[in-house]
C-alpha positions as CSV (number, residue, x, y, z in Angstrom):
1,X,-9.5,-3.0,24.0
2,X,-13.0,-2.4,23.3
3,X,-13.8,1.1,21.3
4,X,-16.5,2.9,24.1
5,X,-19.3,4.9,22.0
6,X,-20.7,8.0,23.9
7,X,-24.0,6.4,24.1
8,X,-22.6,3.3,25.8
9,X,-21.3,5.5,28.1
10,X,-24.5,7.5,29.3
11,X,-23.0,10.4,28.0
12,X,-25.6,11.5,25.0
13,X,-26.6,15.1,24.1
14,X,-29.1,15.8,21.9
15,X,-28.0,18.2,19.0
16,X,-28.4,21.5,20.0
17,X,-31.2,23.4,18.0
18,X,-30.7,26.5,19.4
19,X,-29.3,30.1,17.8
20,X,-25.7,31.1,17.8
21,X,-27.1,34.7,19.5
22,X,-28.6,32.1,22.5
23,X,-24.4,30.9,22.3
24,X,-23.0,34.2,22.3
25,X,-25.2,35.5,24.9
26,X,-24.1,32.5,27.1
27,X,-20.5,32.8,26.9
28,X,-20.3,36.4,27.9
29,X,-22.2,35.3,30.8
30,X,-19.3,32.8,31.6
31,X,-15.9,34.4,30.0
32,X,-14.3,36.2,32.6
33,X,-14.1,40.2,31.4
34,X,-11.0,41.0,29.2
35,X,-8.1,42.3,30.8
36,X,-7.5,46.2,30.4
37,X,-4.6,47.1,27.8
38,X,-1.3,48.8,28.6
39,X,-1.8,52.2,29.9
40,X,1.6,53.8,28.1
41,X,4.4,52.4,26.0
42,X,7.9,53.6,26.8
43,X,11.4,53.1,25.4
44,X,14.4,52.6,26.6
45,X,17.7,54.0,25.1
46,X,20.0,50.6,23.8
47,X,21.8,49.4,26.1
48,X,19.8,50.4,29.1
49,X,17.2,48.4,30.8
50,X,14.0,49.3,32.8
C-alpha cells in the first residue's frame, strides 16, 4: 500500500500568511453563539430528589 502525499492528491494549500485577528474574526463568524449559563442553583435536602 502506497503512502498518498497531499499533493498527489490535489489537495494542496498554500501556507496561510494571514494574521491570527483575520482567524479570530473568522471563527466568531462561524461558531455558533455560547449557550446562556444556569439561571439559579438550588439544593436539595439528602435524601430527596428534584
Amino acid at each position: 500500500m502506497a503512502i498518498l502525499e497531499p499533493a498527489a492528491l490535489g489537495v494542496y494549500a498554500p501556507p496561510y500568511t494571514g494574521g491570527y485577528t483575520a482567524v479570530q474574526a473568522y471563527v466568531r463568524g462561524v461558531r455558533p453563539a455560547a449557550s446562556p449559563a444556569f439561571k439559579r442553583r438550588f439544593e436539595t435536602p439528602p435524601g430527596r430528589q428534584a
